[in-house]
C-alpha positions as CSV (number, residue, x, y, z in Angstrom):
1,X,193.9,-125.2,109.8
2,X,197.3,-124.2,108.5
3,X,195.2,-121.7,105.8
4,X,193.7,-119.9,109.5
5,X,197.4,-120.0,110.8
6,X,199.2,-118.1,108.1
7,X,196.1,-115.8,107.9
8,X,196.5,-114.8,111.5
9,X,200.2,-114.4,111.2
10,X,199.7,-112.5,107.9
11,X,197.4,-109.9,110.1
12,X,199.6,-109.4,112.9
13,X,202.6,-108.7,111.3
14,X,201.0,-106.3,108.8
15,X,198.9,-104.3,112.0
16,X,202.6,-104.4,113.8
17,X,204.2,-102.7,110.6
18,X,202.1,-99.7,110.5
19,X,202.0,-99.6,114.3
20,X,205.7,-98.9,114.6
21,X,206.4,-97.2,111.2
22,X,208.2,-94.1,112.1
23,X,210.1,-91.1,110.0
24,X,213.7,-90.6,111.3
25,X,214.4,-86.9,111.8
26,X,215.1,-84.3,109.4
27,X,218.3,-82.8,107.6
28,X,217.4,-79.4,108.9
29,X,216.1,-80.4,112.0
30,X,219.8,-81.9,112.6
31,X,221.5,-78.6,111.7
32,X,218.5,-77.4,114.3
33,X,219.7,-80.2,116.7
34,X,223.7,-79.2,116.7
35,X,223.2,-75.4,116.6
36,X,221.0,-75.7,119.8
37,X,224.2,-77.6,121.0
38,X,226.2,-75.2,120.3
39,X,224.5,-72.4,121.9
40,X,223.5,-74.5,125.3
41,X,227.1,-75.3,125.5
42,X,227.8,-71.3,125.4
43,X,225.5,-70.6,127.8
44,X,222.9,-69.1,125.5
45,X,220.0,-70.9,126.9
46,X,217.4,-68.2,125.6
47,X,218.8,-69.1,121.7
48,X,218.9,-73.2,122.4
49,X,215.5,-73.3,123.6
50,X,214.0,-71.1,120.8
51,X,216.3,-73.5,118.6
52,X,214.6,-76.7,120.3
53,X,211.3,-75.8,120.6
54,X,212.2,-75.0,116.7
55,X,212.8,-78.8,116.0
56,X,210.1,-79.8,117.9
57,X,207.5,-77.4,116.0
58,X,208.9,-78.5,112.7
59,X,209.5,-81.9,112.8
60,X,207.1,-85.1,113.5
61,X,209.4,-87.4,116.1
62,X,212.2,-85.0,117.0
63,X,213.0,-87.6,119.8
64,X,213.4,-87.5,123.6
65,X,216.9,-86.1,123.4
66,X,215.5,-82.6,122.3
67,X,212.8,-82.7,124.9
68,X,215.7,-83.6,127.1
69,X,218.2,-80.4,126.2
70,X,215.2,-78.9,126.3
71,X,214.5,-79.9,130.0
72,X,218.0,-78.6,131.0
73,X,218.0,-75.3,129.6
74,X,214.4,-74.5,130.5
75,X,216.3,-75.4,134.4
76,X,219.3,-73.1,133.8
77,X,216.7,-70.4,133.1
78,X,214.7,-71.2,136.4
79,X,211.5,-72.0,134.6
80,X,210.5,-74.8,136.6
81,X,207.4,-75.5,135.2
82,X,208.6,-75.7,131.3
83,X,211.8,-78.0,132.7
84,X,209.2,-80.7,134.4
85,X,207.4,-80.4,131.1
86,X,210.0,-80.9,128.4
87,X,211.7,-83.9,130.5
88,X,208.0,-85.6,131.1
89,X,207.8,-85.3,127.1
90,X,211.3,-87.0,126.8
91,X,210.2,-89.9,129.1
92,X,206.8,-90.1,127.3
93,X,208.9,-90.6,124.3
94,X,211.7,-93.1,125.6
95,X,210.8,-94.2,129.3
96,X,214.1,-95.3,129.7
97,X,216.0,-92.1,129.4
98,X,217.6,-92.3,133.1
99,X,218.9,-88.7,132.5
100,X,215.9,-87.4,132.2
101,X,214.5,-89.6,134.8
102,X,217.2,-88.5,137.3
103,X,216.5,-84.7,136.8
104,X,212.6,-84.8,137.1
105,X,212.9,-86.2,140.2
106,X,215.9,-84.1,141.3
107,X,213.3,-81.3,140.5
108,X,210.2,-82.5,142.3
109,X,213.0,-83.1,144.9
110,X,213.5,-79.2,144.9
111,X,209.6,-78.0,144.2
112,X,208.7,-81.2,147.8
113,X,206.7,-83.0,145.1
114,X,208.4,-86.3,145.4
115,X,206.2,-89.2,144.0
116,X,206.0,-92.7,145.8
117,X,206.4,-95.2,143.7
118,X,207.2,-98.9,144.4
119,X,209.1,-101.6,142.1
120,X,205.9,-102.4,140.1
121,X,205.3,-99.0,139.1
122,X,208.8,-99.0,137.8
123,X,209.0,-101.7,135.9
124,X,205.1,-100.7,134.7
125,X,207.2,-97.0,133.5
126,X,209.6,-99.0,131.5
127,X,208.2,-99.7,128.6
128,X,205.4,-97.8,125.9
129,X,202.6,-99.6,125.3
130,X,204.0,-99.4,121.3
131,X,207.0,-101.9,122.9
132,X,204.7,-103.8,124.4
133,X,202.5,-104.5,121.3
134,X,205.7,-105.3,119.9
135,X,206.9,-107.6,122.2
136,X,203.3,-108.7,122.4
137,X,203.4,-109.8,118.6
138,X,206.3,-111.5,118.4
139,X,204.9,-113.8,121.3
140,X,201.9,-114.3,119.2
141,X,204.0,-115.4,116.0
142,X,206.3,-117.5,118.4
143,X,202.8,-119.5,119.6
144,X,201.7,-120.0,116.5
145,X,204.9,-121.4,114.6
146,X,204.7,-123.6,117.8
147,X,201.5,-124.9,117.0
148,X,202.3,-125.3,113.4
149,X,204.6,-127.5,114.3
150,X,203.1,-129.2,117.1
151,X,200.6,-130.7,114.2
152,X,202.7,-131.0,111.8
153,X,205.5,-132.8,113.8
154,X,203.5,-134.0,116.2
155,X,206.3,-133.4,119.3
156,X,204.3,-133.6,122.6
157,X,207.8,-131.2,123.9
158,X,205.9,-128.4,122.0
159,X,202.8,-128.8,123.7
160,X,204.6,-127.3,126.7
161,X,206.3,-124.5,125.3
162,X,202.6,-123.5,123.8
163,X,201.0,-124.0,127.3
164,X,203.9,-121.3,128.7
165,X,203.9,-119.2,125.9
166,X,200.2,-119.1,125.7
167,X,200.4,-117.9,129.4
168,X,203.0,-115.5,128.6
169,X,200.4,-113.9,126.2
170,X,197.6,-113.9,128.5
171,X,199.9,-111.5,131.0
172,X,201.3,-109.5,128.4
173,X,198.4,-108.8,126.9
174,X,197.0,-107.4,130.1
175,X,199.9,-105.2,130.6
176,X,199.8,-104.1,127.1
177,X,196.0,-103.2,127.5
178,X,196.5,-101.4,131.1
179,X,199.7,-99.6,129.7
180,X,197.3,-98.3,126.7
181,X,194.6,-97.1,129.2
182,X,197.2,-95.7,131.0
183,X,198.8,-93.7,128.2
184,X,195.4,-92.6,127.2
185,X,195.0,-90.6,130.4
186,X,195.5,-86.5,130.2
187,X,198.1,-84.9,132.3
188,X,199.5,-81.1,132.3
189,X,202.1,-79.6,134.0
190,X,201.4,-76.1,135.8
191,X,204.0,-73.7,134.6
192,X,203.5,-70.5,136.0
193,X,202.3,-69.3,139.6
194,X,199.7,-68.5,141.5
195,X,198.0,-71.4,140.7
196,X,195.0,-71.9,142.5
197,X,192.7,-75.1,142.4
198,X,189.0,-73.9,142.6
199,X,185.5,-75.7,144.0
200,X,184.4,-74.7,140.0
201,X,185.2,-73.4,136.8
202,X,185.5,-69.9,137.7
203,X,187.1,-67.0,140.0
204,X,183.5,-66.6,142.1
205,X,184.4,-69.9,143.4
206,X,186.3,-70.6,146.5
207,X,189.4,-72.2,146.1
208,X,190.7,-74.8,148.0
209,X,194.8,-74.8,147.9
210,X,197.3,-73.6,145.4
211,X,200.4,-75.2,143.7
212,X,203.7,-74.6,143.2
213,X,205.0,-74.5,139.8
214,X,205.8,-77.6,138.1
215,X,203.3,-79.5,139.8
216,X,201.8,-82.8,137.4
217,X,197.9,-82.7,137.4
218,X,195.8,-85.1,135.8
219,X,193.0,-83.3,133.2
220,X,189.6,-85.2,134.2
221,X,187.5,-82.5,131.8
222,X,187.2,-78.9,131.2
223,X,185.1,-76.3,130.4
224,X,185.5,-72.5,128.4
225,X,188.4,-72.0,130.5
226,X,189.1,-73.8,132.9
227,X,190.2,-77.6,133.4
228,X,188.9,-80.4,135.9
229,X,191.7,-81.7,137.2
230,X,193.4,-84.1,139.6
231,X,196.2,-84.6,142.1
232,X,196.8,-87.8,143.2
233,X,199.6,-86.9,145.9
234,X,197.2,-84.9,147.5
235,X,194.0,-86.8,146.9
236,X,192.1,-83.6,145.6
237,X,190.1,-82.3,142.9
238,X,189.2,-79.3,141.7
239,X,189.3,-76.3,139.1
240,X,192.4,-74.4,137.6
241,X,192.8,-71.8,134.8
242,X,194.1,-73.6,131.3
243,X,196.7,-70.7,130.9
244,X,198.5,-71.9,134.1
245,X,199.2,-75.4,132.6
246,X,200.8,-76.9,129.6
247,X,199.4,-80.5,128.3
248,X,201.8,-83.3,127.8
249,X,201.9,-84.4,124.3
């Protein structure tokens, strides 16, 4: 028994290293980071986003702070579309980034594309499903040290805490497996107008309604061309051209 305990506690904490293993930016993709600083901060947007979208070309995890500058001087240049983009990549990145949070939704404000959401999706957005797992395997390792014990000792208090924790575990793990579905959807921003949403993939077909700039869509397939998307708001699917959207990474 304890041989099957260590063994399991052995696996997860091995699979949890190499989940969140991660490379800490670059020395040049700082000097990047500062001179696109600089620049925003003198108004020369055109420079900081060729600087930014620099960093995020060269380096593997150039963070949500970038995506976020990004975001900003995209807006300052009045290209809607690329500003919804860059601050959906920073909260793809860090969900909690309330900056970039508060200036989506200023946007969608401006563009009347406000998105209903309730206090379960919010707390749902929190968190990455990589957090999850994370928090996910420490309640694992917690349950299991309790049940070591629990034999060894032999303390019917324990038996409790495993009931709860095991609980616990059984939620969490839910969350962490809808949040992973979830994250494994496609979405893409439309960043430049007309856009119109089609009966098919192609310009022979009728289309149905067109959308503004920085509109979210969800890509359900695509073909030569063309993507199958989705728009929840509006309940609708249909057809667009892929040079009038930008995926979300």
């Amino acid at each position: 028994m304890k041989k099957i305990v260590v063994a399991h506690l052995w696996a997860i904490l091995c699979f949890a290293s190499v989940a969140f293993s991660v490379e800490g930016p670059s020395k040049a993709a700082a000097e990047l980071f500062t001179q696109a600083n600089k620049a925003y901060e003198h108004n020369n947007y055109d420079q900081a986003v060729s600087l930014y979208e620099n960093i995020i070309s060269q380096d593997k995890a150039p963070g949500d702070s970038v995506y976020y500058n990004l975001g900003n001087c995209y807006y300052r240049l009045n290209k809607i579309g690329k500003a919804v983009l860059s601050y959906e990549q920073a909260l793809k990145l860090n969900p909690r980034d309330e900056d970039a949070r508060y200036n989506l939704n200023y946007i969608r404000t401006l563009i009347k594309d406000v998105q209903e959401t309730n206090i379960f999706d919010r707390l749902f957005a929190l968190f990455t499903a990589n957090e999850l797992f994370l928090l996910f395997t420490f309640l694992n390792i917690a349950f299991f040290v309790m049940f070591w014990l629990l034999i060894i000792r032999k303390n019917v208090a324990l038996k409790t805490y495993c009931l709860y924790t095991g609980i616990a575990i059984l939620l969490l793990g839910f969350w962490v497996y809808s949040k992973a579905k979830d994250e494994s959807r496609m979405f893409a921003v439309v960043i430049t107008t007309p856009c119109e949403i089609r009966s098919g993939p192609g310009k022979e077909y009728t289309a149905g309604m067109s959308v503004q700039e920085g509109k979210k869509v969800e890509i359900l397939g695509g073909q030569d061309y063309w993507y199958a998307v989705g728009l929840h708001t509006e309940k609708h699917k249909g057809w667009l051209e892929k040079d009038k959207v930008e995926l979300i990474q």
